[in-house]
DRENMARTOR-988669 format. One record per residue (C-alpha): residue in three letters; x, y, z. Coordinates in steps of 0.2 Angstrom, whole numbers, plus 5000, padded with zeros to 4 digits. Layout:
// DRENMARTOR-988669
AlaXYZ/...
// end
This chain:
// DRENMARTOR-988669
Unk497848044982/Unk498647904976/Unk497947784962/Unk498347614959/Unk497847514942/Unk497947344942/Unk497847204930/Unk495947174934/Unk495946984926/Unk497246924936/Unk496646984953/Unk495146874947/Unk496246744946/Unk497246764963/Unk495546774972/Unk494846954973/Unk493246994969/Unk492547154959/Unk493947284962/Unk493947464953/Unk495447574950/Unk495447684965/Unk494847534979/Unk496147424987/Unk495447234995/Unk495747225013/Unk496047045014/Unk497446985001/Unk497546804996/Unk499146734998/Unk500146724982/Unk501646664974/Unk503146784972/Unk503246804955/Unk501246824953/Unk501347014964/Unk501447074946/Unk499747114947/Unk499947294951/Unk500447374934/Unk500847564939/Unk500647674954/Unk500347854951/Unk500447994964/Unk499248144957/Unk499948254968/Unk501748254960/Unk501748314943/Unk502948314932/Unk504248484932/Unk504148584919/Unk504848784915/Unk503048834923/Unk503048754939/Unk505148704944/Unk505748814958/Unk507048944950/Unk508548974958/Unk508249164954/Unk506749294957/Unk506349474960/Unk505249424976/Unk506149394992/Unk504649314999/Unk504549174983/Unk506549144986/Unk506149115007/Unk504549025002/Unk505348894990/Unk506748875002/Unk505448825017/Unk504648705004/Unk506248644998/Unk507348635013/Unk506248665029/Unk504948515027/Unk503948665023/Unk503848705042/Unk504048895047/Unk506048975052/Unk506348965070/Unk507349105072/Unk507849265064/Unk509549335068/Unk509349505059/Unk507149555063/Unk507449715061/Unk505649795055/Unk504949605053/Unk504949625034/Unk505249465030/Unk503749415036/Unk501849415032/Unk500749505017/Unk501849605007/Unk501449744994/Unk501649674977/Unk501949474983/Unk500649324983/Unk501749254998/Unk501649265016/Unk503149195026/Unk502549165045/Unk503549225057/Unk504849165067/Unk504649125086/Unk506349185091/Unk506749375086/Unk508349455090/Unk509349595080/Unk510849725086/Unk509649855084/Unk507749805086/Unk506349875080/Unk505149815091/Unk504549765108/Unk504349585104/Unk506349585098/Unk507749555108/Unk509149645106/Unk511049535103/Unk512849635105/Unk513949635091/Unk515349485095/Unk514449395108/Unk513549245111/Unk511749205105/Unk510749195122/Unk510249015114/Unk511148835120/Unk512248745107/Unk511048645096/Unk509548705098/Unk508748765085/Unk508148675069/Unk508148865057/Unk509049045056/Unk508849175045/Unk510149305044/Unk510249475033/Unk511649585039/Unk511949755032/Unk513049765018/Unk513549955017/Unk515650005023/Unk515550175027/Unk516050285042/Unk514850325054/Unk515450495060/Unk515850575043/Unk515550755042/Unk513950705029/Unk513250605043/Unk513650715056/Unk512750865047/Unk511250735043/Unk511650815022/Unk510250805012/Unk510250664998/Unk511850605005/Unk512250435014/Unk510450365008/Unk511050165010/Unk511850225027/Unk510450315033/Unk509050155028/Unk510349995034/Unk511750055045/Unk513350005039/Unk515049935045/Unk516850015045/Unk518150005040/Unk517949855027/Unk518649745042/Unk517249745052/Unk516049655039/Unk517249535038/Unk517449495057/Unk515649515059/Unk514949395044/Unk516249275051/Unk515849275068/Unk513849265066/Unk514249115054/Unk515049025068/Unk513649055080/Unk512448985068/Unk513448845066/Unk513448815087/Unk511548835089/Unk510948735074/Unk510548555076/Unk511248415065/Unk510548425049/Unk509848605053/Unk510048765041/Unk510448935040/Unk509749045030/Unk511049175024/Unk510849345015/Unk512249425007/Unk512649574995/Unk514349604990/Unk515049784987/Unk516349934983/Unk517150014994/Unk518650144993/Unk518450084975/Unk518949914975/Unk517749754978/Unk517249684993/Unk516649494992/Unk515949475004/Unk514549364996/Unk515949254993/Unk516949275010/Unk515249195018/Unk515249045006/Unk516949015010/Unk516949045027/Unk515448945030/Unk516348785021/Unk517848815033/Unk516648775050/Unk515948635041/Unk514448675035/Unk513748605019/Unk513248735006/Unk511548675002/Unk510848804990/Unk510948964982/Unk509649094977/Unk510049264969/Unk508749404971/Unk508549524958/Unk508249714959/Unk507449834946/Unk508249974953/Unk509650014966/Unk509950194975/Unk511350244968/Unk512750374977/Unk512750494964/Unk513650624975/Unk515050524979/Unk515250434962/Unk515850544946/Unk516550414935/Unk515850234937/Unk517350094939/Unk516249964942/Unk514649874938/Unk513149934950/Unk512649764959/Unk510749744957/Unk510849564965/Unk510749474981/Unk511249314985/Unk510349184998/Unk511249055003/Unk510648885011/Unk512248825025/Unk511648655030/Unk512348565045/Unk512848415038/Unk514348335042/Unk513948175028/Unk513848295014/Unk515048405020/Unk516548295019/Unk515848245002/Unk515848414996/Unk517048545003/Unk517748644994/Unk519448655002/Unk519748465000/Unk519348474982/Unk520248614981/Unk521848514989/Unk521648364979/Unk521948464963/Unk523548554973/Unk524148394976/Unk524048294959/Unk524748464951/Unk526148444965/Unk526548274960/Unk526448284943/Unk524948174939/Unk523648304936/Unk524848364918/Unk524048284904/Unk522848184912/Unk521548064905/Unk519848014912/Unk519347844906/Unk517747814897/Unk516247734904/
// end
């Protein structure tokens, strides 16, 4: 509802009868340019103002709150079109401990589905969808390098291989890789202009060094030309952990994961990439301009 307040004595004047703060004359008199004044303020009630109790955080313990405010804040509020990854449709609907209930999509695929209602997808090939069609895609790979035929798995060992055994995994570290770059780039082909993709990552350890790949599919995103719109970080209480495999920790235990928000927009794009930025600084450091530089106050 929007409410409009006027300066009551000077609508009298211009030729309107009784008016009240809510009601708008249908037939306006015609005035003068510098007399539209009349109107003092316009409020719209249904915006208030952002505080800490009501701004959307960029971080939450509830994956349904992090898809809900990215539908609200980036998909006119309208439900995703297509999920990439369905898998066991958890994304979507009433969930156990979350006040948010995320519709779901029309188009399901995933490598290995669940369902009846979702179509399986090979690994390195084609989406069975036409370039640029889609307005939304949602994507959540596994995460987890591992072999699939170690002697643990083979066995089916007890307590062992408990990521594994819940998500599947990929190896060796190679094939994460490949596979985050190649279903970036098919995102990137169906999505319409100024459509989005929602991505969700979790970096990890593997063979006791870090693999980024949180960080590979921002870059790698930003290479195809897609704009990085937004970024949300989900928080866990608690994480399995391999205790079996691990005796001494090298690293810290990742209990996040991050959503990213690839927009196709070539406008913002080119305003923001990273790789131009990136070369501008290499080449002012390459020409001698960037050494004691000064910024000019405005």
């Amino acid at each position: 509802m929007i409410t409009i307040k006027y300066d009551k004595e000077k609508l009298k004047k211009l030729g309107f009868g009784n008016v009240n703060d809510t009601k708008i004359a249908t037939e306006t008199p015609k005035v003068e340019e510098e007399e539209v004044s009349v109107v003092e303020e316009v409020e719209t009630e249904e915006r208030s103002t952002l505080n800490n109790a009501n701004v959307i955080r960029n971080i939450s313990f509830d994956q349904s709150e992090i898809l809900w405010n990215i539908m609200q804040l980036h998909n006119n509020g309208d439900p995703f079109e297509c999920d990439m990854t369905a898998s066991e449709l958890k994304f979507y609907g009433e969930r156990r401990g979350s006040k948010y209930n995320i519709p779901e999509p029309k188009i399901l695929f995933d490598v290995y589905p669940q369902q009846d209602k979702i179509k399986k997808i090979e690994p390195f090939k084609k989406l069975p969808l036409e370039d640029e069609s889609i307005s939304s895609i949602i994507v959540d790979l596994p995460f987890v390098i591992s072999p699939k035929n170690c002697k643990s798995v083979r066995e089916n060992k007890e307590g062992a291989n408990l990521i594994y055994k819940r998500f599947s995994s990929f190896y060796p570290m190679e094939e994460l890789i490949e596979t985050i770059y190649w279903w970036i780039k098919e995102c990137n082909r169906v999505l319409k202009p100024n459509g989005i993709c929602v991505w969700k990552m979790e970096s990890s350890v593997s063979g006791g060094r870090q693999v980024w790949s949180t960080y590979f599919s921002f870059l790698a995103a930003q290479k195809m030309g897609l704009y990085v719109k937004d970024e949300f970080i989900l928080e866990a209480k608690a994480r399995l952990v391999s205790s079996a495999k691990i005796k001494k920790q090298c690293h810290a235990r990742k209990y996040t994961s991050t959503f990213y928000v690839f927009k196709k927009d070539e406008k913002l794009f080119k305003k923001n990439s990273i790789f131009k930025l990136l070369e501008m600084c290499e080449e002012q450091d390459k020409n001698g301009t960037l050494e004691g530089k000064v910024w000019p106050f405005k």
